[in-house]
C-alpha positions as CSV (number, residue, x, y, z in Angstrom):
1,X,-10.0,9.5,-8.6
2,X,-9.6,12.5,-6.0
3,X,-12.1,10.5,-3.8
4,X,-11.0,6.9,-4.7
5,X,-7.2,7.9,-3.0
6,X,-9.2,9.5,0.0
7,X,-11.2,6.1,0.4
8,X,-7.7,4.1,0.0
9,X,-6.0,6.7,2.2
10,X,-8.8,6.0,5.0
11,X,-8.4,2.0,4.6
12,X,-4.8,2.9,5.0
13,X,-4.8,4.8,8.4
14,X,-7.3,2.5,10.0
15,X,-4.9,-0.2,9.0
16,X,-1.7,1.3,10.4
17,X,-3.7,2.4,13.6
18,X,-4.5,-1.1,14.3
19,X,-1.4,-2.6,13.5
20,X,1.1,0.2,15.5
21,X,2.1,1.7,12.0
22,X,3.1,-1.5,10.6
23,X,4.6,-1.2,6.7
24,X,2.6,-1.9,3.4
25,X,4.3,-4.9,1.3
26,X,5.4,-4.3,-2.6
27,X,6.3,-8.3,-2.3
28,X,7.7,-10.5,0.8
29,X,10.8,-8.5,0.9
30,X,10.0,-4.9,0.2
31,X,8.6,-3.2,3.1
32,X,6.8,0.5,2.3
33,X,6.4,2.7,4.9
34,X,3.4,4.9,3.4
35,X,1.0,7.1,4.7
36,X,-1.4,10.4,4.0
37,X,-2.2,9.8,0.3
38,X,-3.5,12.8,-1.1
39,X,-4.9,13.4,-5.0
40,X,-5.6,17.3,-6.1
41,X,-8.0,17.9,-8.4
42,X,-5.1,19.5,-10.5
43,X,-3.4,15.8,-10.9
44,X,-1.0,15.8,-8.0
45,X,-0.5,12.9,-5.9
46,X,1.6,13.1,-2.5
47,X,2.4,11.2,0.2
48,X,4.9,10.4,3.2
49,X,7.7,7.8,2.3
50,X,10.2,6.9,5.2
51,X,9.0,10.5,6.7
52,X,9.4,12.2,3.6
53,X,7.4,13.4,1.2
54,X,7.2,12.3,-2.5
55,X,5.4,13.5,-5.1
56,X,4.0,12.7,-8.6
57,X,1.9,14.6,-11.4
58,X,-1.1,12.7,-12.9
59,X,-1.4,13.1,-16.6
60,X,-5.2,11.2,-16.6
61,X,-7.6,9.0,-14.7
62,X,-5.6,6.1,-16.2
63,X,-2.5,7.1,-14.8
64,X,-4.1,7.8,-11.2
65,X,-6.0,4.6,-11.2
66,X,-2.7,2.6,-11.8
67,X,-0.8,4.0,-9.1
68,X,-4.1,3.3,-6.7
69,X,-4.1,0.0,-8.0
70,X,-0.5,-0.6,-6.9
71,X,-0.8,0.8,-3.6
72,X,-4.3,-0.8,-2.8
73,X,-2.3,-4.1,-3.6
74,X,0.5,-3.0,-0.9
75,X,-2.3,-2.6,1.3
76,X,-4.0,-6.2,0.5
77,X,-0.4,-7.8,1.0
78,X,0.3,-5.8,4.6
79,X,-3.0,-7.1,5.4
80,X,-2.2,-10.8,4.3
81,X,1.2,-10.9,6.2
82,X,-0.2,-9.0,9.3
83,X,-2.9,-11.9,9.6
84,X,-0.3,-14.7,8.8
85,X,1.4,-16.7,11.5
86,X,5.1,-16.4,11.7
87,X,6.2,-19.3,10.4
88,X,4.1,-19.0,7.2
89,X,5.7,-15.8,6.5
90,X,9.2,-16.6,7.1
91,X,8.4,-19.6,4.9
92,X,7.5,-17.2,1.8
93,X,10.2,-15.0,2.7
94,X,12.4,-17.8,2.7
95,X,11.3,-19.0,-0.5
96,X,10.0,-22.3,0.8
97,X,5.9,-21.3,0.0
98,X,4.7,-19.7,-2.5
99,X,3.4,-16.1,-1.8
100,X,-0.4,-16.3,-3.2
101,X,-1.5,-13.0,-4.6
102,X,-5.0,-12.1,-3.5
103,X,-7.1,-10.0,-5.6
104,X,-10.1,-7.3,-4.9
């Protein structure tokens, strides 16, 4: 898991370095301003939030791999919205489309 959050944490930094720090998406109208994921070997993830930084212990591999999962899909909708014309995402944001989840 250690280097599964430093492969996601390097998808995420090329990401925000091409788009000028632009935020991950938890849905159309939750921004996430997240960087510098980090997972010790004793179970503690951190990262920046908003400048700050947050913290969480791991219990197991299962836990880990559900936060990744979450995040990694905050990263696949930043990436979605980033590449979407403006009036296709103030339609979704608007609640005239339908946001389409994309999957891994």
């Amino acid at each position: 898991m250690v280097k599964a959050f430093q492969k996601f944490n390097a998808d995420l930094t090329e990401f925000l370095s091409r788009t000028d720090n632009y935020s991950l998406y938890e849905d159309a109208f939750t921004p996430r301003n997240v960087s510098s994921f980090r997972l010790s070997l004793a179970g503690t993830l951190t990262w920046k939030e908003d400048g700050k930084w947050d913290r969480e212990t791991m219990f197991d591999d299962d836990e880990a791999n559900e936060y990744l999962k979450f995040w990694k899909a905050c990263l696949r909708r930043a990436k979605k919205y980033w590449s979407m014309d403006s009036e296709t995402l103030d339609a979704i944001q608007e609640g005239e489309k339908e946001d389409i989840e994309i999957e891994d």
